[in-house]
N, C-alpha and C positions, 0 to 999 in steps of 0.2 A: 308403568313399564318403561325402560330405558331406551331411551331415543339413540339409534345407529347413526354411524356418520358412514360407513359401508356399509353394501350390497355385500354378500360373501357368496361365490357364486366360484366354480371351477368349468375351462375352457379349453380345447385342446386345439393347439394352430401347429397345421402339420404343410411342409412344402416342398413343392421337389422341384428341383432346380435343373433347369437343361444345363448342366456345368459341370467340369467335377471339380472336387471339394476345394481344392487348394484354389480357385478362382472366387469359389462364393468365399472361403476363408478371408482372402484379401478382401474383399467387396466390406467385410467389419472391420480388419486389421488396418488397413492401409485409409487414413483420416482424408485424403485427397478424393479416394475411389469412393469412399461411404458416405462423403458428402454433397455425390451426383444423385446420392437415391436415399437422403435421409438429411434433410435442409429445408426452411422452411420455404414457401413461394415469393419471388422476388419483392413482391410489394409489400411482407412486411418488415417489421422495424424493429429498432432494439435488441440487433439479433446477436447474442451470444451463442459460442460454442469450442466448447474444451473437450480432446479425446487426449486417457492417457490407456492406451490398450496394452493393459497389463497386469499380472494377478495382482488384485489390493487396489488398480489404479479404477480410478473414476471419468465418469460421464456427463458433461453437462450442456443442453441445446435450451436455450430460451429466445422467444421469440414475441411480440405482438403483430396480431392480425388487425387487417383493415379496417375494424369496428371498435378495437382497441382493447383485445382482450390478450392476456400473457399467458404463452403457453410453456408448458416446464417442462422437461423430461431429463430425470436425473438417474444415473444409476454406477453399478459395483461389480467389477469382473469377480469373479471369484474362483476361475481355472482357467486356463486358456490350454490346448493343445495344439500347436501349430496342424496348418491344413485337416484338421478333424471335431474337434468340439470348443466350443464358447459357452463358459456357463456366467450369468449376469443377472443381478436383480434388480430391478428399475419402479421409482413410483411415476409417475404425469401426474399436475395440476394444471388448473386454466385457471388464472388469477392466482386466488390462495384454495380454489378446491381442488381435492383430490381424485381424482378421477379412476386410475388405473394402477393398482399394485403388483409385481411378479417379485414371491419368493424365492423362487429359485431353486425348488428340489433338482440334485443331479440325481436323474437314473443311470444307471448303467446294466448291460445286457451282454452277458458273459455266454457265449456256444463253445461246443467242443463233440467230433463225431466220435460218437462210439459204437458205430457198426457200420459199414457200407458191404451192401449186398450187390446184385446184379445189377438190379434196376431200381434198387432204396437206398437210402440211408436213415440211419439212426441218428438225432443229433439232439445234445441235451444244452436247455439255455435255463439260465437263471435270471433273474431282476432283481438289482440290488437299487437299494432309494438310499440316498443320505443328505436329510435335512439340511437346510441352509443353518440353522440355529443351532443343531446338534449333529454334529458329521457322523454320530456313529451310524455303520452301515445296517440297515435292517436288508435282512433277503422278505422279497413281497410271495414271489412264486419262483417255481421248480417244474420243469417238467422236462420228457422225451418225445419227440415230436419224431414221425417217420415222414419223408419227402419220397415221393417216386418221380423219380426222372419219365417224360411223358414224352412223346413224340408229334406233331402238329394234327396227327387226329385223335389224340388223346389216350393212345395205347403205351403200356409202359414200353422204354427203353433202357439199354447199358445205361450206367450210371459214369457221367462225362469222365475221362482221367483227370484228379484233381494236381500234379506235378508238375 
């Protein structure tokens, strides 16, 4: 049997930020801001780090820690939309292992209403995936999903003006 050098394992880091987008935006884009929340702790050494925040540009933080091990983390924008999405792919080593891989699939999630009632609407979304490896787009799912506008004790109401 062939011996793995990975775990193959899928994980899903979801966060919601008290901010809106164009501050967490900066917090990646701006190399000064994302290096008060993404550096390694003052004691250790060796510490390299390059940001070129741009499509095609790269990532590089290397550091050793106090016991004297090196930690790597390297990675690849691969779209950047100001104040809305960053997509990137990054490996981590400690030493020469590999630890942490992200490919990098971009989703994207396409809405549009196609009915609004009194107190509903109709609103159809798609999900399109396109591989880091192979950009052609696949659609994953399709559907119409109906929302009812509710009131604080849970009875429907008008549906808010959207204009």
């Amino acid at each position: 049997m062939t011996q793995r050098s990975a775990l193959h394992n899928t994980f899903t880091i979801t966060r919601v930020y008290d901010a809106p987008p164009s501050r967490v935006f900066a917090a990646f884009a701006d190399p000064k801001a994302k290096a008060k929340w993404f550096s390694p702790p003052p004691d250790w050494v060796d510490v390299k780090q390059s940001v070129e925040f741009r499509v095609g540009g790269r990532e590089h933080s290397s550091a050793r820690d106090s016991s004297g091990v090196k930690h790597v983390f390297d990675s690849i924008y691969y779209d950047i939309v100001p104040d809305a999405r960053i997509v990137y792919a990054y490996d981590m080593h400690l030493n020469e292992q590999r630890i942490s891989v992200s490919l990098g699939d971009v989703v994207s999630i396409y809405g549009s209403v196609i009915r609004v009632g009194r107190s509903s609407m109709a609103v159809k979304l798609e999900t399109i995936v396109a591989r880091r490896l192979d950009p052609t787009e696949i659609k994953v799912t399709e559907g119409v999903y109906t929302y009812v506008a509710i009131d604080e004790n849970g009875r429907p109401r008008p549906v808010p003006d959207r204009r």
